[in-house]
C-alpha positions in Angstrom: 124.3 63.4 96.4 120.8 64.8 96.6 117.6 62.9 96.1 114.6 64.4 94.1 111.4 63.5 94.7 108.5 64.8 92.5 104.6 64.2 93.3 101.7 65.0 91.4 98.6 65.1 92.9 95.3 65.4 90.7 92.4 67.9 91.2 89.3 69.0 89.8 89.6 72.4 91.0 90.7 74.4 87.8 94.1 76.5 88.3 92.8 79.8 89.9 91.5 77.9 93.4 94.3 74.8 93.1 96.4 77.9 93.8 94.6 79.7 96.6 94.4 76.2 98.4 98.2 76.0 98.0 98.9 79.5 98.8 97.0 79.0 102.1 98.8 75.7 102.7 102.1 77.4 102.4 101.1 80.2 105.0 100.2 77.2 107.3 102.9 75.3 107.1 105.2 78.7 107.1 103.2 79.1 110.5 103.1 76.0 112.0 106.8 75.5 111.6 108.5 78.8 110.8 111.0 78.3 114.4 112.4 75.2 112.5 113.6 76.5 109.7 117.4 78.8 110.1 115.9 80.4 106.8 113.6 80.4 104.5 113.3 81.9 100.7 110.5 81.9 98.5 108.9 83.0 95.4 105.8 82.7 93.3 106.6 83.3 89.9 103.1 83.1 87.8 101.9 79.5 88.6 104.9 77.7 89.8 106.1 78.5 93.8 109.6 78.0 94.1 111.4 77.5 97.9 114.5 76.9 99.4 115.0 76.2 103.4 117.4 75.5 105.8 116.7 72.8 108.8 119.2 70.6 110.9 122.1 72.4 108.8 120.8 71.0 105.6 119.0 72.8 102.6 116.1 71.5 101.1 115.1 73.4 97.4 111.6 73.1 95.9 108.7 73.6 94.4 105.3 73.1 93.7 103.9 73.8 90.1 99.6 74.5 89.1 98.7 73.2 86.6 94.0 72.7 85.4 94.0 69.4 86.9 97.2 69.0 88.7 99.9 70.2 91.3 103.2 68.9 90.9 105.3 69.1 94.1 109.2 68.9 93.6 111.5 68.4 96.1 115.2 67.8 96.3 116.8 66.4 99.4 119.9 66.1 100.6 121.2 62.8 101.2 121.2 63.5 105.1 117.5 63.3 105.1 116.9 61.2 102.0 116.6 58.6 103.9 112.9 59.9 104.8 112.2 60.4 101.1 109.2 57.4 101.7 107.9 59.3 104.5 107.7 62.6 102.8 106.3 61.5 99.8 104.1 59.6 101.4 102.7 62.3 103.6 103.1 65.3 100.8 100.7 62.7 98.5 98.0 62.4 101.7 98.5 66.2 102.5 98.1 67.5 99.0 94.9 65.3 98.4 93.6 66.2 101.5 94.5 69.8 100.3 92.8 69.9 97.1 89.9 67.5 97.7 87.0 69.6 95.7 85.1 69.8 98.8 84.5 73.1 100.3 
């Protein structure tokens, strides 16, 4: 059985430049990591990015909805890597923050 994890992370950005940050955030992490993944599918459709990728023989779906003062990250594992649903939530929460901070 798969385990869903779902994190919203506040901001104070407004919608238009939550989304840029993310969409630059997803082209970094589609950089930084694209040799892990055996594929990779994705798709903005208006505000909500929707993902689905295969690593270690296991498919992970997603994804991460903007919203005026928050981005809500969605995530379902499966259960061979629920086991680091903690860590990932946990580092997707510090990311994201990070991410979105209104600085800059």
């Amino acid at each position: 059985m798969s385990r869903p994890l779902t994190v919203t992370i506040p901001h104070s950005l407004g919608r238009a430049a939550a989304r840029k940050r993310v969409e630059d955030g997803i082209a970094q992490l589609r950089n930084s990591y694209a040799g892990q993944f055996t594929s990779l599918d994705e798709n903005w459709n208006g505000d909500k990015f929707d993902c689905r990728l295969s690593v270690f023989k296991q498919t992970i779906s997603g994804s991460v909805d903007i919203g005026d003062d928050a981005v809500t990250v969605a995530i379902l594992l499966p259960i061979f890597l629920s086991m680091l649903a903690d860590k990932v939530t946990t580092l997707i929460q510090q990311r994201g923050q990070v991410l979105l901070d209104h600085k800059g």
